[in-house]
C-alpha positions in Angstrom: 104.4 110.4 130.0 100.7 110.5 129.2 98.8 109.5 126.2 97.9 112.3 123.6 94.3 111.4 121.7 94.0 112.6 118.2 90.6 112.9 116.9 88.6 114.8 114.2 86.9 118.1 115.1 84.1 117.7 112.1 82.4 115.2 109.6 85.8 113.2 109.3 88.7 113.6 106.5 90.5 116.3 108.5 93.5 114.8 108.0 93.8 112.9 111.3 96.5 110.5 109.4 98.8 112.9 108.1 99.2 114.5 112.0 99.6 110.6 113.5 102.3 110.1 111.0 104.3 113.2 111.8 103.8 113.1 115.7 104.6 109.3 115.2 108.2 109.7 115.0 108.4 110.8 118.6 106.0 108.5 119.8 106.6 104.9 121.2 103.0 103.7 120.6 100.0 104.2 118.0 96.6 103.2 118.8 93.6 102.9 116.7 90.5 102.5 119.4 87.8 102.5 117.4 86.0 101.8 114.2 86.6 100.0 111.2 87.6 100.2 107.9 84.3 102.5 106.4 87.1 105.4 106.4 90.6 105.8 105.3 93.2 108.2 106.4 95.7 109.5 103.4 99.2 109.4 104.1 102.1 110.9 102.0 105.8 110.4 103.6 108.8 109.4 102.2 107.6 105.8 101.1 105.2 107.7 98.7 101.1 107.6 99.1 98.8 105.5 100.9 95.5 104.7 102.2 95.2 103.1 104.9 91.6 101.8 106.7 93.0 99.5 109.4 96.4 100.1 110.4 97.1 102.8 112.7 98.7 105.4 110.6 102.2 105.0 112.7 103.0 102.0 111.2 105.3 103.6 108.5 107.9 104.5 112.0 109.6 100.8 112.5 110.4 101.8 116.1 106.8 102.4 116.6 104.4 99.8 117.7 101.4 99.6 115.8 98.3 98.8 118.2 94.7 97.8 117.5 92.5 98.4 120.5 89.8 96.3 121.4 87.4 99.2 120.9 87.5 98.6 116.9 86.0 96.9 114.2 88.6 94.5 112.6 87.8 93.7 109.0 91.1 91.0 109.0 91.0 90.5 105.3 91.4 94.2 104.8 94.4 94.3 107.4 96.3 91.3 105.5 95.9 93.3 102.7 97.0 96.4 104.4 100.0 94.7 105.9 101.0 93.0 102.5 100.7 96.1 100.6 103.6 97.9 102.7 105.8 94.7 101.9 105.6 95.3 98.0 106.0 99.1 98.9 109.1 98.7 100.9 108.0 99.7 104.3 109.4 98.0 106.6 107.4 95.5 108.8 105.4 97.0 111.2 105.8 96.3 114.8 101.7 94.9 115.1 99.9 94.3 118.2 96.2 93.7 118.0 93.2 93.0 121.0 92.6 89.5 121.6 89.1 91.3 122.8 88.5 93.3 119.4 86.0 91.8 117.3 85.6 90.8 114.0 83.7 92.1 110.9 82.6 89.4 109.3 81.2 88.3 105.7 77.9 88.6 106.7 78.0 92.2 108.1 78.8 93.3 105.2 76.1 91.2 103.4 73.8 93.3 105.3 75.3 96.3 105.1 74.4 96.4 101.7 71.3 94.6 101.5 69.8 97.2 104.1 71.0 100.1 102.1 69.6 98.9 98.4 66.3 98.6 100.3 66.4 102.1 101.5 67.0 103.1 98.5 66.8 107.0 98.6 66.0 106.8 102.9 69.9 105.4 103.3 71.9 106.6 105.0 75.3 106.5 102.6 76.9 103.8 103.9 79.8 102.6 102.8 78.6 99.2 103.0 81.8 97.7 104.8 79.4 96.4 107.4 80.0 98.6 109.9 76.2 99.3 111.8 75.5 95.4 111.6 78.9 95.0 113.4 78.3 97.1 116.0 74.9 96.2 116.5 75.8 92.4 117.0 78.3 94.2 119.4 75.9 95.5 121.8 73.5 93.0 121.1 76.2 90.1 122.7 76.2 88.3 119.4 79.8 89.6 118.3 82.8 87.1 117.6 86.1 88.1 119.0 89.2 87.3 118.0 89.7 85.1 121.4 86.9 83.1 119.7 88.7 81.9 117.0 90.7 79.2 118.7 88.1 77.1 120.1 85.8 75.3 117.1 83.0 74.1 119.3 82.6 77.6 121.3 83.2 79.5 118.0 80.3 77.1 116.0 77.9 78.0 119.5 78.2 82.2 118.9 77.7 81.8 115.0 74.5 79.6 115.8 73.7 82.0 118.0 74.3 85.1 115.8 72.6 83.9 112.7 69.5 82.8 114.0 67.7 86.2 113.4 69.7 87.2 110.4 68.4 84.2 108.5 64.9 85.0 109.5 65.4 88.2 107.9 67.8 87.1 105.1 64.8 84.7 103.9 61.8 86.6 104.6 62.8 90.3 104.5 65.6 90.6 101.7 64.8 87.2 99.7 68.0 85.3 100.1 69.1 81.9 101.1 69.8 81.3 104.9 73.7 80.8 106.1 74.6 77.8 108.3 77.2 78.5 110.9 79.3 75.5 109.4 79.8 77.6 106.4 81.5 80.5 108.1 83.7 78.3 110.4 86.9 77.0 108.2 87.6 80.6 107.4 87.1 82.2 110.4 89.6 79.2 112.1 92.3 80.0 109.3 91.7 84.0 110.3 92.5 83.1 113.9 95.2 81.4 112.5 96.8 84.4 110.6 95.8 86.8 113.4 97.5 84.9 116.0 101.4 86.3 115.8 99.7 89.6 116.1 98.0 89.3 119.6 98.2 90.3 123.0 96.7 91.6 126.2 97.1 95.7 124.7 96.1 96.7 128.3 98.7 95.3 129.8 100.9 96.4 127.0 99.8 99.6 127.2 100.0 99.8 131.1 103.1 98.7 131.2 104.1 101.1 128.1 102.7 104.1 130.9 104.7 102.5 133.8 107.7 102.8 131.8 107.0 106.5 131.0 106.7 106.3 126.9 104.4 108.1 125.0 101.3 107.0 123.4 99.4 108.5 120.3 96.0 107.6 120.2 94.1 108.0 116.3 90.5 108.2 116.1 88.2 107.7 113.0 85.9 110.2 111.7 85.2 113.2 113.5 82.7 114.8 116.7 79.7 115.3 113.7 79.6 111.8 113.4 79.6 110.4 116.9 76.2 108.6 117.7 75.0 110.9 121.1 77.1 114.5 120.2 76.6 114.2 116.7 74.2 115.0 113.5 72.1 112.0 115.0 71.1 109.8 112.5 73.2 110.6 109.9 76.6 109.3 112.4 78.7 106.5 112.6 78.3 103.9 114.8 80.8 103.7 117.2 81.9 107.0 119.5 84.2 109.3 117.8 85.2 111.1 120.8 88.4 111.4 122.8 86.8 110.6 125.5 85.9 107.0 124.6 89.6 106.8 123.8 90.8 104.9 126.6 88.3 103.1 127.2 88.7 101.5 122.9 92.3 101.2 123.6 92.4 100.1 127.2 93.7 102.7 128.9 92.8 103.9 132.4 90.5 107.3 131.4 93.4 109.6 133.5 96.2 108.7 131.0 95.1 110.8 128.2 95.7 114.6 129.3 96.3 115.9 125.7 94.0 116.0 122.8 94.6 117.2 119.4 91.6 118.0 117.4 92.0 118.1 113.5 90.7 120.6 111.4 90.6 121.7 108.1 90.9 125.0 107.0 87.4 124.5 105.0 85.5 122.2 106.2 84.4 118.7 103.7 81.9 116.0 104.4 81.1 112.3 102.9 77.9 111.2 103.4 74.3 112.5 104.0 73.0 114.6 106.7 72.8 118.3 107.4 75.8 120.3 106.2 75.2 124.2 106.8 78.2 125.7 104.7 78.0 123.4 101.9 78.7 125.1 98.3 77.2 123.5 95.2 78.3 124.1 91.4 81.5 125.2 89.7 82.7 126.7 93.3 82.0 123.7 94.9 84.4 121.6 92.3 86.7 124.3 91.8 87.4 123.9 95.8 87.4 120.3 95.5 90.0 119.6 92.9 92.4 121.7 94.7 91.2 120.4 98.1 94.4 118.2 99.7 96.9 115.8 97.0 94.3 114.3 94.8 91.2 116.4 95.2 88.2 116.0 97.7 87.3 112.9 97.4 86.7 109.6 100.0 90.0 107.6 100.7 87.4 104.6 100.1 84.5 105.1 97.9 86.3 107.8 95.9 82.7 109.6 96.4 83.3 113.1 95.5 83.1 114.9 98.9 80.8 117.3 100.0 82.8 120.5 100.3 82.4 124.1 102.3 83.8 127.1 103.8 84.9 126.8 107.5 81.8 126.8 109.4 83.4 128.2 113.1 79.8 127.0 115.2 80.5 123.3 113.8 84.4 123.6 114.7 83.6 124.8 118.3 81.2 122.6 119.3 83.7 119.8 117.9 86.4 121.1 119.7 84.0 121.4 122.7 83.1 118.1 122.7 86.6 116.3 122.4 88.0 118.6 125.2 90.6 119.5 122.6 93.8 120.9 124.4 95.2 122.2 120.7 94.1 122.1 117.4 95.8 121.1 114.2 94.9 122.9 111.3 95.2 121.1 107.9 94.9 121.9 103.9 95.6 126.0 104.7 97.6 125.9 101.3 94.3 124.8 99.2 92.5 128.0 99.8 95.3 130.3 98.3 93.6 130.7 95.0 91.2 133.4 96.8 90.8 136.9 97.0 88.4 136.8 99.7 87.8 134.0 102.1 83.9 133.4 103.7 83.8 132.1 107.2 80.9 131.1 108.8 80.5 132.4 112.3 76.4 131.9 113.3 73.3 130.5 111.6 70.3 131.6 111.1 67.3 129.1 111.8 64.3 128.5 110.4 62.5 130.8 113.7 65.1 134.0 112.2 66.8 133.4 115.4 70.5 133.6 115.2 72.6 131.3 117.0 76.4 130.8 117.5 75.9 127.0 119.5 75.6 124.4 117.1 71.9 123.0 117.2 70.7 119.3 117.0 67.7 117.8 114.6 65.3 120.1 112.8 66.5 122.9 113.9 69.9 122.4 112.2 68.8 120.9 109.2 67.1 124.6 108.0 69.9 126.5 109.5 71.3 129.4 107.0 75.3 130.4 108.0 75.9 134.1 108.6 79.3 134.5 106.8 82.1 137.1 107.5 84.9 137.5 104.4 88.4 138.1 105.1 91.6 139.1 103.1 92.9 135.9 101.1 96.8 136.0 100.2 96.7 134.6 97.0 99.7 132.6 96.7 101.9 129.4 97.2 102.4 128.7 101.1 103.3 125.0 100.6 107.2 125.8 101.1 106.3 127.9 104.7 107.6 125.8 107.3 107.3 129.1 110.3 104.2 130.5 110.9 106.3 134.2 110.5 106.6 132.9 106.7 103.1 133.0 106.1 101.4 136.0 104.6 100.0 138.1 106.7 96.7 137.4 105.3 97.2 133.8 105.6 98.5 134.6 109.8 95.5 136.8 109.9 93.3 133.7 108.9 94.7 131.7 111.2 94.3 134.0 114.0 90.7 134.3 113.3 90.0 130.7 113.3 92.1 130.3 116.7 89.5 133.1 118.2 86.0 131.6 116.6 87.2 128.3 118.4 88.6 128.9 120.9 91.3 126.9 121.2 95.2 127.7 120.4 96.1 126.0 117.0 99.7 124.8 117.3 99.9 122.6 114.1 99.7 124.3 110.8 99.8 122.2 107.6 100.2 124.0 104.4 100.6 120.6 102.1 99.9 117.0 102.2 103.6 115.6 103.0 104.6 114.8 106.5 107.3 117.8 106.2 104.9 120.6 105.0 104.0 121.3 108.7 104.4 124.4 110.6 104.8 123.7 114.2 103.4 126.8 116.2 105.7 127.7 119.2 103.7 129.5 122.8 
């Protein structure tokens, strides 16, 4: 078997949860490889509604085991939180594996976190102030603290010395605060390495063996292509790549195993944070889509920010899909946009020049980009008990088919509600 990557084809909040869950009951692995928990994927199955930011959304299948890579942030206080919040639900206990080579988020990342974005003030870059960009910047600056870290005192005392030699500087003279001593970090990061401990392993030889044996892995990214540092709306991204294509190397797989990737997309498109957004609406038809948008409206899993909302914009979908190398697409929330008569789709912009363009442009020249829309036929109905694509409207098929076309890749997954079982799976 190989390993099938599922990743976001836009800004994030495609619904990149709902599709692990369902494709997690015929999986023997779920992976998350990178990022932290700045983003939450929604979840509504049998066990009722959830939101998780750590766990790998297959951890509601018990014969599935759970997996964080060594690619991702782990906030460990949010995962014990996570992982006690399923026990007074009643899921059963997950099968958990986590990377004795992930690193931690720690109390002082998200200290500055938010201390950097109250000084930007109205320059920030809407954060969600988990501590996410000071994480990965200790990261790639070789002043991160992995989990393996944890079990040695004298080693672990050395790399906070060594990581909070700048930060005070800039904690006393830049932000006006006192300065942290690593002695004052180390009793609770020993007890974390404590809690952590049944939890880890070598994942890539877990994983490697997993492939010898021929089962299947689902790897679940965070986010989506639009905020991926180098192919996305650069600065305005996330911190960590977003892609399928650092998929194996966050999980620790060899880069051949993955030879399927599902990219998620709604059938709108939706946005948290700043940054250039071409299709954006604004007013009453901005919240009248975003109150119907998914289970509880469009708003963030975390910050319960009201999310910037749109009609499908086809040049930011393709150049998503482009980038991940999606093999299929799965196209989420179809059901919300059944209150229309008439559907805009955005299929070129016009920039700032009066040039029209159907690639999707980087810096200035997308930020004054104007979309060119085309209208088609809505249905005007309930779809959310379709489970064949042949029970759809044919307005709603029609839409479909469009999208599939502006994209240019085959759609095979159509979700017309927010359950695991309101999916339509789309046969060749």
């Amino acid at each position: 078997m190989t390993a099938t990557a599922i990743v976001g084809a836009n800004w994030g909040d495609e619904g990149k949860g709902k599709m692990t869950d369902a494709l997690a009951a015929k999986s023997d692995y779920a992976v998350r490889f990178q990022g932290g928990s700045n983003a939450g994927h929604t979840i509504i199955n049998e066990y009722g509604k959830f939101a998780l930011r750590t766990l790998p959304s297959g951890v509601f299948n018990p014969e599935v085991t759970s997996v964080i890579g060594p690619g991702t942030a782990l906030d460990a206080d949010i995962l014990m939180k996570e992982l006690a919040m399923l026990a007074e639900r009643g899921v059963p206990a997950p099968l958990l594996r986590i990377s004795d080579r992930a690193q931690l988020v720690l109390p002082v990342h998200r200290l500055f976190d938010e201390l950097e974005e109250q000084r930007l003030g109205d320059r920030s870059f809407g954060s969600t102030r988990m501590g996410i960009a000071p994480f990965y910047a200790d990261k790639y600056a070789k002043l991160g603290i992995q989990i393996a870290d944890l079990f040695d005192a004298d080693r672990l005392r050395e790399r906070l010395a060594q990581l909070l030699e700048a930060k005070n500087v800039l904690l006393v003279h830049l932000y006006g605060r006192d300065p942290i001593a690593a002695d004052d970090l180390l009793p609770e990061l020993m007890e974390t390495g404590e809690r952590l401990r049944p939890y880890l392993c070598d994942v890539s030889h877990l994983l490697a063996e997993a492939l010898e044996r021929g089962e299947s892995i689902l790897l679940e990214g965070q986010l989506g292509a639009l905020r991926d540092p180098d192919h996305g709306i650069y600065p305005y991204s996330t911190s960590s790549s977003t892609l399928a294509g650092f998929a194996p190397v966050g999980a620790g797989l060899p880069p051949h195993a993955i030879q399927n990737v599902l990219a998620v997309t709604k059938a709108y498109s939706s946005c948290v944070g700043a940054g250039p957004f071409v299709t954006e609406l604004a007013g009453g038809e901005a919240e009248e889509l975003r109150r119907r948008g998914g289970d509880a409206g469009e708003y963030g899993v975390n910050t319960r920010r009201p999310r910037r909302v749109g009609w499908f914009d086809a040049v930011a979908t393709r150049y998503g899909c482009a980038v991940q190398g999606a093999t299929s697409v799965a196209l989420t929330n179809l059901d919300v946009l059944g209150y229309l008569d008439e559907i805009p789709v955005c299929i070129a912009y016009e920039l700032a020049d009066g040039t029209v363009t159907d690639r999707f442009p980087a810096g200035a020249r997308l930020a004054g980009a104007k979309p060119i829309w085309r209208k088609l036929a809505g249905w005007r109905g309930d779809i959310s008990d379709a489970r064949a694509f042949e029970e759809l409207p044919p307005e709603a098929r029609n839409y479909v088919a469009f999208m599939e076309a502006a994209i240019g890749v085959r759609i095979s997954y159509v979700s017309v509600g927010p359950r695991r079982d309101q999916l339509i799976v789309r046969e060749e």
